[in-house]
N, C-alpha and C positions, 0 to 999 in steps of 0.2 A: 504494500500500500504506500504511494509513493504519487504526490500529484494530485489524484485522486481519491478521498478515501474509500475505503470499503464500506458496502451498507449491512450493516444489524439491523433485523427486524427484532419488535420485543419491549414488553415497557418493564421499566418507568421511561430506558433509556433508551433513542432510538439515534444513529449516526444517517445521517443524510445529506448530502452535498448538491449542492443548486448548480445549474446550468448556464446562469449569470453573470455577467462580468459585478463584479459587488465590490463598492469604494466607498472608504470612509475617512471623513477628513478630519486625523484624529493626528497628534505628536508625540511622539514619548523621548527617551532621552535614556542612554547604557546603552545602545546597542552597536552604536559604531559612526550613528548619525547623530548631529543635532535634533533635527526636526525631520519626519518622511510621511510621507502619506500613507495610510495601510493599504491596501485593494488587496480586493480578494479576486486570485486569478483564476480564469476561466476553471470549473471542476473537472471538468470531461471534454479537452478537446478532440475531435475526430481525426482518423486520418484512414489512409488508405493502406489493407492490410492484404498479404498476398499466403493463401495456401500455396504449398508444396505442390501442388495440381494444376497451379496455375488460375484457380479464381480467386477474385478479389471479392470484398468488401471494404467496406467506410463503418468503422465505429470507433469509441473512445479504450482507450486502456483503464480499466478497473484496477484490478492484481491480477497475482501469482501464487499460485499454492499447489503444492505436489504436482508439479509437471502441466499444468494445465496454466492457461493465459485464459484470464476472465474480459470480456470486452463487454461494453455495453454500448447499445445498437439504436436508431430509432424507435422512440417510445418508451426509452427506458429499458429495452428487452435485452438482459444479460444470458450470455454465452460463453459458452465454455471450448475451448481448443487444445486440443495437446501440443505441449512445446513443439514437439519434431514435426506436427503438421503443417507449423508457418514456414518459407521462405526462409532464408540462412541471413537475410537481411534483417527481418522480422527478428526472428531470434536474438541478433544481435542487438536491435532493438531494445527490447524488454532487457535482457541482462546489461546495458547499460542504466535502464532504470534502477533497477534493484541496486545499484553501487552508489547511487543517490541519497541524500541523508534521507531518514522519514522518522515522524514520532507519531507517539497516542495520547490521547488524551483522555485519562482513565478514567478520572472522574472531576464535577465541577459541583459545588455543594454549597448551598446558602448554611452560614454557620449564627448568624445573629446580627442585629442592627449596634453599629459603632459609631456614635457621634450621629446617630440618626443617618449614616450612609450603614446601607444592605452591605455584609462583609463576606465574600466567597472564598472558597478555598479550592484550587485548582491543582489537581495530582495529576501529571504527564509524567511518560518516558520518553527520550528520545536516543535514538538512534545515529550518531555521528558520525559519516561516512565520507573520504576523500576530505577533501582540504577544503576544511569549513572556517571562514572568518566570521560568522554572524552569526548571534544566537537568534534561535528561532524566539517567536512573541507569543502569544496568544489574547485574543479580544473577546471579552464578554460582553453578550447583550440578555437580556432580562426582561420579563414582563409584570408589569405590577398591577390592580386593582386599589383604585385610589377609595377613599371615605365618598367619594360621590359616586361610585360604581363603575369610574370609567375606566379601561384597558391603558396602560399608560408604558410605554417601551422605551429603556435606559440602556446607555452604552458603557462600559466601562472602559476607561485611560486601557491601551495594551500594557501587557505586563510581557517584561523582559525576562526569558526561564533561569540567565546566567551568565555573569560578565564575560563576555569574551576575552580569553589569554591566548596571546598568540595566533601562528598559523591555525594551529590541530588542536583541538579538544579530547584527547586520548585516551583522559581520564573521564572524560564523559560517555564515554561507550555504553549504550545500555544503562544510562543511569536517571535513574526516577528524582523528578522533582517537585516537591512540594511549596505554592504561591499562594500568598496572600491576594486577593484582588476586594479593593473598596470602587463602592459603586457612588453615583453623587448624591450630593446631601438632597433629604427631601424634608420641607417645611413641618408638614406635622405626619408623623408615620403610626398617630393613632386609625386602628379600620383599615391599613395598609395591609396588602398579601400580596406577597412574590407568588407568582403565576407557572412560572417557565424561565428557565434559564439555557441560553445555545453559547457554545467558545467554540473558537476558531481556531488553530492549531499554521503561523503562516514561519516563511523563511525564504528572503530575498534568495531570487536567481542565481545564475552565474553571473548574468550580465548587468546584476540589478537594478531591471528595468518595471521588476515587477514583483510579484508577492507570489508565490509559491503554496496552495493549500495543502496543508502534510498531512492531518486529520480535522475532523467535526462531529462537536457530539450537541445532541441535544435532550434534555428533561423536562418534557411537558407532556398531558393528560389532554391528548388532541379530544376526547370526549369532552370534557370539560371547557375546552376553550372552544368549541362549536356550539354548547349549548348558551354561552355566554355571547357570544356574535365574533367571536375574534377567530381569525381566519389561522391558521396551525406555521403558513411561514408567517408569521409576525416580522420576522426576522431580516427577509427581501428589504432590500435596499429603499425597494417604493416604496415602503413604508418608514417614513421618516423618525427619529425620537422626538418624544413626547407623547400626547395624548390621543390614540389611533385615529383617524379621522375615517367614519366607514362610510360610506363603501369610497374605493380607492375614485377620485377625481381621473377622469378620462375613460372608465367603463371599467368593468369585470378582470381580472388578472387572465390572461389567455393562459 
């Protein structure tokens, strides 16, 4: 899982990655930049994939597990291919992926209100592969119910998983980290309930021209947020933070 993450079906928690280009004009500061824009880069680009037979198809790269290349295809419909069926190009392909940094993001957990900002705690591992200057980030967004009943969607600052030293991170191989993440201050958090919370999991390119999504996890009771009116990607860029405005201005989400 690398680029793209993997999808879990299953609650409470479900990993799901959008098809969108998603940008958020947010700054942090440790990671190698002053100030940078996050975006979140495309989850599943397409491209053109060649069997050993000589047909093609167009889908996106999913993963890799036990010999088999997962793609997913128009409409979302994932497929399965044995390594040795693709093209030698192909092949080389993906195990260039796999030499790629990747992490997970284990879990994201509202732990209590601090100073009246919602205080989360974020457990990732990550995965440090070839010659990494930048620690990866990760961005939380959150859904709240205000004392007036309304849907209300907050962004958390990225948080940075770990000072970058050096070239290589070597001692990072496989190592789990444990963040604090503070959400922003809200006026009265009396009748307040966090709703839903999704983190993004990102790491600049090679050519860092863009954001990189490593994994995505999200915690919400899509029953519950249907029966309330709020639409399950809260999360979609169209939808702005603050207080959800429904239904979305210029028609229906296609």
């Amino acid at each position: 899982m690398n680029g793209a993450a993997h999808i879990k079906r299953g609650m409470p928690v479900a990993r799901a990655m959008s098809g969108l280009l998603m940008a958020a004009s947010i700054s942090f500061a440790g990671s190698g930049q002053d100030t940078a824009e996050v975006r979140w880069a495309k989850s599943y680009t397409p491209r053109v994939w060649t069997y050993a037979t000589g047909t093609r198809i167009t889908a996106a790269y999913d993963s890799y597990k036990n010999g088999n290349v997962y793609l997913i295809a128009d409409g979302n419909e994932k497929t399965a291919i044995a390594m040795p069926k693709l093209s030698a190009q192909d092949q080389a392909w993906v195990l260039a992926e796999l030499k790629k940094p990747y992490g997970l993001i284990n879990d994201v957990a509202f732990v209590d209100w601090q100073d009246q900002r919602p205080l989360f705690q974020i457990n990732t591992s990550f995965f440090a592969k070839g010659n990494l200057t930048e620690s990866p980030v990760v961005e939380v967004q959150y859904l709240l119910l205000d004392p007036q009943n309304r849907a209300v969607k907050r962004i958390c600052d990225p948080v940075v998983l770990y000072p970058t030293v050096g070239k290589q991170n070597f001692e990072l191989l496989g190592t789990k980290v444990l963040k604090p993440c503070l959400g922003p201050r809200e006026q009265n958090i009396a009748g307040v309930k966090q709703q839903a919370c999704r983190a993004v999991m990102l790491l600049w390119n090679a050519n860092k021209t863009e954001w990189l999504v490593l994994d995505a996890i999200s915690k919400q009771d899509d029953i519950r947020l249907r029966t309330l009116g709020i639409p399950s990607d809260w999360w979609d860029p169209r939808y702005p933070a603050g207080v959800l405005q429904l239904p979305l201005a210029g028609g229906d989400k296609k």
